[in-house]
C-alpha positions in Angstrom: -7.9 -9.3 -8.2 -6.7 -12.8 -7.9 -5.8 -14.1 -4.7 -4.0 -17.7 -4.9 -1.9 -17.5 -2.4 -0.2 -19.6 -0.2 3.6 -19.0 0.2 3.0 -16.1 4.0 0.6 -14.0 5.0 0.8 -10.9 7.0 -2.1 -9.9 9.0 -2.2 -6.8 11.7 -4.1 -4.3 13.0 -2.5 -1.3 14.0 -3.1 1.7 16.3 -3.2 4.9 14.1 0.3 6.4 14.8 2.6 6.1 11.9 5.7 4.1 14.1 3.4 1.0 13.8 3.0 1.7 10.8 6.9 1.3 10.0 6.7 -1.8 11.8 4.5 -3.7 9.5 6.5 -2.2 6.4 10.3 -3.6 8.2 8.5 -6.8 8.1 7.3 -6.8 5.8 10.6 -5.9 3.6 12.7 -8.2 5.5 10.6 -10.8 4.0 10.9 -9.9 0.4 14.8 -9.7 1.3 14.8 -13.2 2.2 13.1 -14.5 -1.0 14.9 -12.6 -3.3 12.9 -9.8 -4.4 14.9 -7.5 -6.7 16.4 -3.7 -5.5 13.6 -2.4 -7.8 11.1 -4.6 -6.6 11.3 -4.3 -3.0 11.3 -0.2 -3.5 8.9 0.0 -5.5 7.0 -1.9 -2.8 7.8 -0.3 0.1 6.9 3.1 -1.6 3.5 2.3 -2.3 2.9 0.3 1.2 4.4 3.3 3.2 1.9 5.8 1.4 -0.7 3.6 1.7 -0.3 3.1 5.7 0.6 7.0 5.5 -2.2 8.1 3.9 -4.8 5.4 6.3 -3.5 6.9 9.4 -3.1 10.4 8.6 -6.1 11.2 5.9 -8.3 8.2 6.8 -7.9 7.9 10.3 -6.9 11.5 10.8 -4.1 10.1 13.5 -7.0 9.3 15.7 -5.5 6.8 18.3 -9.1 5.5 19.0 -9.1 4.2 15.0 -7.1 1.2 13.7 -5.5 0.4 10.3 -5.6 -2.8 9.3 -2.8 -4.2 6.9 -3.1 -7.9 5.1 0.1 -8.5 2.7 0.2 -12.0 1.4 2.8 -13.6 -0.7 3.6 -16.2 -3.1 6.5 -17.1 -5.6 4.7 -14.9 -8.5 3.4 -11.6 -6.3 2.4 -9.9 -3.4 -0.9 -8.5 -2.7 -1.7 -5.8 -0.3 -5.2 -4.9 0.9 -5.2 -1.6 3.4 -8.2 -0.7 5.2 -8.5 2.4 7.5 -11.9 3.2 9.6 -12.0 6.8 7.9 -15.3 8.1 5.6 -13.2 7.6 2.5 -12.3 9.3 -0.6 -13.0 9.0 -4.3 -9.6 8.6 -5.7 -10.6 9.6 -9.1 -11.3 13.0 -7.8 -7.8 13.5 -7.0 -6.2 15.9 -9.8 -3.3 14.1 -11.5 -0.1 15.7 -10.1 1.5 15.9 -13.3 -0.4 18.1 -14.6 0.9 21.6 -15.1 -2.0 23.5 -13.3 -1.4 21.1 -10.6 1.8 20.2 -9.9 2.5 23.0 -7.1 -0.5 20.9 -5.6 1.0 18.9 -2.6 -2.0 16.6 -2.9 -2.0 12.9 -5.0 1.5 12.0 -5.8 1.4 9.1 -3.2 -1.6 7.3 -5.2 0.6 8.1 -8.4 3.8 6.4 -7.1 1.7 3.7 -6.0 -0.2 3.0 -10.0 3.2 3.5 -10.9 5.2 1.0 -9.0 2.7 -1.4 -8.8 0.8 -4.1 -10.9 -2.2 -3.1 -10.0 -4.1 -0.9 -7.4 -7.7 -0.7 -6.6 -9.9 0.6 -4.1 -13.6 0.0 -2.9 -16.7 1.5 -3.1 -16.3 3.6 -0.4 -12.7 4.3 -0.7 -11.2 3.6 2.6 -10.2 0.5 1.7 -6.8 0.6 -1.3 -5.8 -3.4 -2.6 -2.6 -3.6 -4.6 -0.7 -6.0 -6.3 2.8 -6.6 -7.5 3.7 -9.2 -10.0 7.4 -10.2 -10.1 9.7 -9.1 -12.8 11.7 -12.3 -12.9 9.7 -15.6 -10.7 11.6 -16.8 -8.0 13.5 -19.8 -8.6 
């Protein structure tokens, strides 16, 4: 994934409890607000960023208080990228049934990585796969 940019960066590292979680996300909305991200944009967005956190603290930290999350967002006039990291063993996210599936879809498991492929440019994750990188290109550049 590219990463040329230089308009604001967010960096924190959060305790695993989801209401620090919520904090990076209100921050990070109110800054798409206030350069004119569209309705769809900035839900799409926040989905995908609250499952990510969600799923760092709860699955890969397994709300351990003693394990951090640690959440760079950085912006520009084109996109935003996202890179979340939790201190969790990982998962290989390929191994997660596809929840729209029939034999699956009573499964309560992999709809957050789906809304996030889906409302996003692109998503990634490493090796190990505690460590998810998204990006979201801009439908119309900002002027």
């Amino acid at each position: 994934m590219s990463r040329d940019f230089s308009a604001w960066t967010i960096d924190r590292t959060i305790p695993s409890e989801l209401l620090s979680g919520r904090r990076v996300l209100e921050e990070l909305l109110e800054r798409l607000q206030g350069e004119n991200w569209t309705s769809r944009e900035i839900f799409g967005i926040r989905l995908a960023l609250e499952e990510a956190v969600v799923n760092a603290i709860k699955h890969g930290n397994c709300l351990d208080p003693n394990k951090q999350v640690h959440v760079i967002c950085q912006s520009s006039s084109e996109k935003i990228w996202i890179k979340i990291s939790d201190e969790g063993p990982g998962f290989d996210p390929e191994s997660v049934p596809d929840c729209t599936d029939a034999e699956h879809i009573d499964v309560p498991h992999g709809r957050g990585i789906m809304l996030m492929r889906n409302f996003m440019s692109r998503v990634e994750y490493n090796d190990q796969g505690n460590v998810v990188t998204m990006e979201k290109v801009r439908e119309t550049p900002a002027a």
